[in-house]
C-alpha positions in Angstrom: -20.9 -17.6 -44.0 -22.2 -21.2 -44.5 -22.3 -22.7 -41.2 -21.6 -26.5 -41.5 -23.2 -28.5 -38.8 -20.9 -31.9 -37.5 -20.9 -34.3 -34.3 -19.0 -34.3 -31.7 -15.7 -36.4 -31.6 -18.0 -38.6 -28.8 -20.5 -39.5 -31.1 -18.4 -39.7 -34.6 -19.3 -43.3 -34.6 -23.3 -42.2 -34.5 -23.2 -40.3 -37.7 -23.6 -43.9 -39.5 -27.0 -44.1 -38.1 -30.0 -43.7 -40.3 -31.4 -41.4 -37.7 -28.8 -39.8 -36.8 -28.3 -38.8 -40.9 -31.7 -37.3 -40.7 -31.3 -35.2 -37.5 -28.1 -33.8 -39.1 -29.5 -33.1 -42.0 -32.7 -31.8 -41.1 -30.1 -28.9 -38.7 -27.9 -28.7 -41.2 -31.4 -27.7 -43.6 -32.6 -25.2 -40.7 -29.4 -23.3 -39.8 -28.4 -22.7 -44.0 -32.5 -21.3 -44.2 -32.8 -19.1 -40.9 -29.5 -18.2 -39.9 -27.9 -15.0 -40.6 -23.9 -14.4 -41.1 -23.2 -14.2 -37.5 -20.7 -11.9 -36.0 -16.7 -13.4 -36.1 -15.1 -14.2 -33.2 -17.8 -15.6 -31.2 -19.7 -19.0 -29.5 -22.9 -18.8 -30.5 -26.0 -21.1 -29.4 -28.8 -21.5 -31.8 -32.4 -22.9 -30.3 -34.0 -25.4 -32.4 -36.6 -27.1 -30.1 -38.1 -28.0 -26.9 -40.0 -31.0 -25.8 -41.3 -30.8 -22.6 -42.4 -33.5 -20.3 -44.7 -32.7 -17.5 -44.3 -36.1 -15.8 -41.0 -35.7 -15.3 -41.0 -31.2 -15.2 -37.8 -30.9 -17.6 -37.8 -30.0 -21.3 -35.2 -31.8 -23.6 -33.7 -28.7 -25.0 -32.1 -28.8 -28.6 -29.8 -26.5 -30.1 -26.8 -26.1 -32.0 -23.1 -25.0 -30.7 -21.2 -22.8 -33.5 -17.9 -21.5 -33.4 -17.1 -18.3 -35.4 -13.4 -18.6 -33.8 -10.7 -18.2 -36.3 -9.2 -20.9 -34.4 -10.1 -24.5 -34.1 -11.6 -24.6 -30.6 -10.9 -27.2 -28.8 -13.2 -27.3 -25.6 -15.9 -24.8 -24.3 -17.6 -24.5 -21.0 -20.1 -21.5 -19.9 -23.6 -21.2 -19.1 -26.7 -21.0 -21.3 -29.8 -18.6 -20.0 -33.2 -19.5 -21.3 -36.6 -17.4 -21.3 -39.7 -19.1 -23.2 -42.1 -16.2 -25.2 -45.4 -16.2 -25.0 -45.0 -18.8 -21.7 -45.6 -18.5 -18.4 -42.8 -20.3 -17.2 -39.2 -20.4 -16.0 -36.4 -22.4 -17.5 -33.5 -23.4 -15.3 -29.8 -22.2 -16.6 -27.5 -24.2 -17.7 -24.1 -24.7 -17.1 -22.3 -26.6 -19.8 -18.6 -28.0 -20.3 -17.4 -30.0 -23.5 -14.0 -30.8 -23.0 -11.1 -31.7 -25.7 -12.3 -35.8 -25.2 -16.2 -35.1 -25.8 -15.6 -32.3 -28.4 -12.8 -32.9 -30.6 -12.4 -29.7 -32.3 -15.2 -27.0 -33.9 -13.7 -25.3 -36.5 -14.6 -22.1 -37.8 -18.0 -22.0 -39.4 -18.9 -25.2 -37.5 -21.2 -26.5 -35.6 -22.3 -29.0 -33.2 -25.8 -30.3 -32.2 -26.4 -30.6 -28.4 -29.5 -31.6 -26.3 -29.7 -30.5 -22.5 -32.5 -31.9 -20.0 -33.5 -29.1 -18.4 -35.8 -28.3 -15.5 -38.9 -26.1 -16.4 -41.6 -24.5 -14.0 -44.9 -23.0 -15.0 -46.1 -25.3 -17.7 -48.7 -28.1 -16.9 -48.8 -30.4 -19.7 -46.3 -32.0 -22.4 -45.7 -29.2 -24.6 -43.4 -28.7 -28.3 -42.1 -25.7 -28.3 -40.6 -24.4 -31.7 -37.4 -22.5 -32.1 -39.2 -19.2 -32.1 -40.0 -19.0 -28.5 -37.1 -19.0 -27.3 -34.5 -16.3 -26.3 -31.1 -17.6 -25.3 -28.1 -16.1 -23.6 -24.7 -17.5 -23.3 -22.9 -16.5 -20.2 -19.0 -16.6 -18.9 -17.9 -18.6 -22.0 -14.6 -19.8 -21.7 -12.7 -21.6 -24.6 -10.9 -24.4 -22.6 -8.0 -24.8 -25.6 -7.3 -23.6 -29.1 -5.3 -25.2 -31.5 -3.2 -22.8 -33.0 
């Protein structure tokens, strides 16, 4: 399955920006080397990084969305569960919504970068922390509307 990475309907106008080019590019590069086929049927969350800020305690947390859905999904909402390896430390969950005006739709085979700030306790200084390290969990996932 070759999982093509997109943004969201909110930020369509973004993907003209040089940076933005390189971000997308640079997931799209990531998820087609380390990312198995991945069950049908399914929301998936895939970790890429965290970059935590001990001024302010939180970590911005980026991943990508994916849709295995037959169905174009039209809006998501659930709750992501984080645990760091190798750190002594706690991550806050997340409860996330993207609804039909923020989304758009996610296709099958799709996905859709997303950054979270996130509370963290246990580290005590700025910290990157790679893609490895983290083991996520996506809890009471509800697909808001489906086009069929």
């Amino acid at each position: 399955m070759q999982i093509k990475v997109k943004t969201a309907l909110a930020h369509e106008q973004q993907k003209e920006n040089e940076a933005v080019k390189r971000e997308l590019a640079s997931i799209q590069e990531y998820i087609d080397n380390h990312i198995p086929d991945l069950e049908e049927e399914s929301i998936y969350f895939i970790p890429l990084q965290g970059n935590y800020m001990q001024i302010k305690r939180t970590m911005l947390f980026a991943g990508v969305m994916i849709s295995t859905m037959k169905k174009s999904v039209q809006g998501i909402k659930g709750t992501l569960r984080t645990q760091l390896v190798g750190y002594d430390a706690e991550v806050a969950k997340i409860q996330f919504e993207f609804p039909p005006e923020f989304l758009g739709s996610l296709d099958y085979a799709e996905g859709l970068p997303v950054h979270f700030q996130v509370p963290v306790r246990g580290l005590k200084e700025d910290a990157v922390i790679k893609s490895s390290s983290f083991q996520c969990t996506l809890e009471d996932v509800e697909v808001l509307a489906i086009n069929e």
